[in-house]
FIDREN-222147 format. One record per residue (C-alpha): residue number from 1; residue in three letters; chain; x, y, z. Coordinates in pm, 1 decimal, always signed. Each point is the difference from the previous one (the first is absolute). Example, Ala and Ser with C-alpha at 12.3 -4.5 7.8 and 13.67 -1.06 7.14 Angstrom:
2
PT, nr, rest, kette, xx, yy, zz
PT, 1, ALA, A, +1230.0, -450.0, +780.0
PT, 2, SER, A, +137.0, +344.0, -66.0
// end
This chain:
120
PT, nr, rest, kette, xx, yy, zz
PT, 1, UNK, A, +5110.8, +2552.1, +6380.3
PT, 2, UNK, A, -85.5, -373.2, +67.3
PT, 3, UNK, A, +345.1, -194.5, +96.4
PT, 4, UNK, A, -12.2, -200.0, -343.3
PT, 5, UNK, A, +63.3, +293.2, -160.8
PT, 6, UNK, A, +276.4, +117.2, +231.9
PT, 7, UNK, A, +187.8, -333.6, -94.4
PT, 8, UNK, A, -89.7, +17.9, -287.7
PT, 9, UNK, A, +178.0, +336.1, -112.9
PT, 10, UNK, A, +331.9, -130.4, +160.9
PT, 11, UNK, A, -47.3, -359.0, -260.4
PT, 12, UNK, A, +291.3, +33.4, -234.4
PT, 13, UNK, A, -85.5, -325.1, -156.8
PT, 14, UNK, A, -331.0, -59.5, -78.3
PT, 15, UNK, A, -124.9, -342.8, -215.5
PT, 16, UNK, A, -266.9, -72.0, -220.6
PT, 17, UNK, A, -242.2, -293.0, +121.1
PT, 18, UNK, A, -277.3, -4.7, -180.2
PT, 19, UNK, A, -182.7, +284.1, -194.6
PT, 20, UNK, A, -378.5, +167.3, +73.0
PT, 21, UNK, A, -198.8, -281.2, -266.3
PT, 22, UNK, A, +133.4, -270.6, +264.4
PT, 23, UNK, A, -189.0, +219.3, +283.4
PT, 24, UNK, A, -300.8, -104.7, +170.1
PT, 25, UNK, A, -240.7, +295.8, +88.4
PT, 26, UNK, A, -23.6, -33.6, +395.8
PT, 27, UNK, A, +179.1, -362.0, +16.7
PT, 28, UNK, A, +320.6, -100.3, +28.1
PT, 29, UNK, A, +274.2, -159.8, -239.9
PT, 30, UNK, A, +284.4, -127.8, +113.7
PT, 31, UNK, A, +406.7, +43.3, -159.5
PT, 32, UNK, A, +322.1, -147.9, +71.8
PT, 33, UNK, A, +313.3, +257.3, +88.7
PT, 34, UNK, A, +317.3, -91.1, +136.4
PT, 35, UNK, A, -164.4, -313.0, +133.4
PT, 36, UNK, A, -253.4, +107.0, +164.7
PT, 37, UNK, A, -390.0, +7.5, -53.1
PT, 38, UNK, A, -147.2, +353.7, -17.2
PT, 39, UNK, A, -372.5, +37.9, +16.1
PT, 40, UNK, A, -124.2, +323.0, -240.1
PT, 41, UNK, A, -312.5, +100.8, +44.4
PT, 42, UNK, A, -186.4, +292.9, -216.4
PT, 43, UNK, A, -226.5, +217.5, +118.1
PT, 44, UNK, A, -132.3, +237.6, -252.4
PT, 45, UNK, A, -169.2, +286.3, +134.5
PT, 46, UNK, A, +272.1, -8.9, +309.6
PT, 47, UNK, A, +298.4, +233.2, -20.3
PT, 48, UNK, A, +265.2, -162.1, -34.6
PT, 49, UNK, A, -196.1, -240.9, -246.2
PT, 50, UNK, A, +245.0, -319.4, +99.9
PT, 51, UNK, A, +138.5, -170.1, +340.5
PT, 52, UNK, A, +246.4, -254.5, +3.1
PT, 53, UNK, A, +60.1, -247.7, +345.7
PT, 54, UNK, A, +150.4, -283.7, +76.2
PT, 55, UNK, A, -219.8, -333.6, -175.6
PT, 56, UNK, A, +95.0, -249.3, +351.5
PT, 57, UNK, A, -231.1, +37.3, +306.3
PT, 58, UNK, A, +207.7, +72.7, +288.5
PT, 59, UNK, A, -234.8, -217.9, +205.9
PT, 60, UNK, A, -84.2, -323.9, -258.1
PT, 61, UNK, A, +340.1, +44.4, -191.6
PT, 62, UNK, A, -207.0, -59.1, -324.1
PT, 63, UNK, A, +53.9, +192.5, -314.6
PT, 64, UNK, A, -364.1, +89.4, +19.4
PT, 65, UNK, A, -5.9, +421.4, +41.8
PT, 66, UNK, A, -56.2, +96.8, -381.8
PT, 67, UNK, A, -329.3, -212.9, +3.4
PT, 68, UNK, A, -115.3, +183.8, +312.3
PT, 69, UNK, A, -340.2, +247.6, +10.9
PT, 70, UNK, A, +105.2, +375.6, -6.2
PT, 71, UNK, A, -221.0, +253.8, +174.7
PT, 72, UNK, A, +10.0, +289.9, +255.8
PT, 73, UNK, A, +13.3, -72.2, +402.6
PT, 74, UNK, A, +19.0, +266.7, +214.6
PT, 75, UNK, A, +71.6, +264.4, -298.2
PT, 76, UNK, A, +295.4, -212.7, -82.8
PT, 77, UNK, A, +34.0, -176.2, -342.4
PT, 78, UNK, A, +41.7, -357.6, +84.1
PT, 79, UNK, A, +56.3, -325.1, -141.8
PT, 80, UNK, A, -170.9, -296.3, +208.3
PT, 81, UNK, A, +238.4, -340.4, +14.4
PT, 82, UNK, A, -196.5, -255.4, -148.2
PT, 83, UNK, A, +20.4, -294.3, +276.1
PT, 84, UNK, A, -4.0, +176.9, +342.4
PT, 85, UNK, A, -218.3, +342.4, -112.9
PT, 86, UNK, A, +270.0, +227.4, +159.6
PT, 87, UNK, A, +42.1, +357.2, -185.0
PT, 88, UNK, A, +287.5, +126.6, -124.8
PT, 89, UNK, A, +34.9, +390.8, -65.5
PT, 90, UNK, A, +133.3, +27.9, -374.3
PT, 91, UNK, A, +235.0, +346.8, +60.1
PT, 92, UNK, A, +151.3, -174.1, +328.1
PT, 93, UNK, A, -0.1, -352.2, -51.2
PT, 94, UNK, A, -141.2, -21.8, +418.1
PT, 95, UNK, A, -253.1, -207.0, +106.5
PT, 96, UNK, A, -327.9, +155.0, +161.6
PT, 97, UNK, A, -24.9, -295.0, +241.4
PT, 98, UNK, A, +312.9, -87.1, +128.0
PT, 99, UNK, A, +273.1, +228.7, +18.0
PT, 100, UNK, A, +245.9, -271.1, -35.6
PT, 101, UNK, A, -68.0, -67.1, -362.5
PT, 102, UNK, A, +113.0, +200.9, -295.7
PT, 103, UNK, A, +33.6, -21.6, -363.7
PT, 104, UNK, A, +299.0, +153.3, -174.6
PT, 105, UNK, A, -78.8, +277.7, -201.2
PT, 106, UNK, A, +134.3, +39.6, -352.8
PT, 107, UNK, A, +31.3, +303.5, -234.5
PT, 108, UNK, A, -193.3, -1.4, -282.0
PT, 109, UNK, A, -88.8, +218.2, -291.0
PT, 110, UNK, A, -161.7, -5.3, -357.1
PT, 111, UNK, A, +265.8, +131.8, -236.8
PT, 112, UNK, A, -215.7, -1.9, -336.8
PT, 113, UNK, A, -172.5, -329.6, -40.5
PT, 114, UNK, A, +302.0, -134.6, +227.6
PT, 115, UNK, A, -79.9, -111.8, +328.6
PT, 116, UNK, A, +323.4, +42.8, +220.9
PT, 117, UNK, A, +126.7, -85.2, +310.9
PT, 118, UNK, A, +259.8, +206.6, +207.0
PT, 119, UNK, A, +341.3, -210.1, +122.2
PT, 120, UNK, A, +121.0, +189.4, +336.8
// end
């Protein structure tokens, strides 16, 4: 069991952000919760189908994550930061290059046509 989905079986409270028409088949959409900017990305064919990190680049501090290229490195599922190219694993939120670096990782679910994220 990946560690979104341990956290996400202890979310009591869980919040609708957007629902599957707003997804983006392998892309990224961004949604607001509890001020902050969570990047979802959808990745039909993948199990679980949908990944939700942090939107700001630890390194740039731009809001820029949800418009980065998803892919595979190193038989991880990744999500490359737009400006400085460095890969982010989707289930861990760590960067491949720089140990340093992380992305918070948020639960996230489809409950119907609902698109939810978990509040820990």
């Amino acid at each position: 069991m990946n560690q979104s989905a341990v956290v996400a079986k202890r979310c009591e409270r869980w919040q609708t952000v957007c629902h599957t028409d707003d997804l983006v088949a392998d892309s990224g959409v961004v949604a607001w919760l509890d001020g902050a900017q969570v990047a979802i990305f959808y990745l039909p064919g993948v199990e679980p189908s949908v990944f939700a990190v942090d939107n700001r680049d630890p390194r740039s501090g731009a809001n820029i994550i949800g418009r980065g290229l998803v892919g595979s490195l190193q038989g991880e599922l990744v999500v490359a930061a737009p400006l400085y190219k460095q890969h982010f694993s989707l289930l861990s939120g760590e960067c491949l290059e720089d140990a340093g670096q992380r992305l918070r990782v948020w639960p996230v679910r489809i409950n119907g046509t609902a698109v939810e994220l978990g509040v820990v």
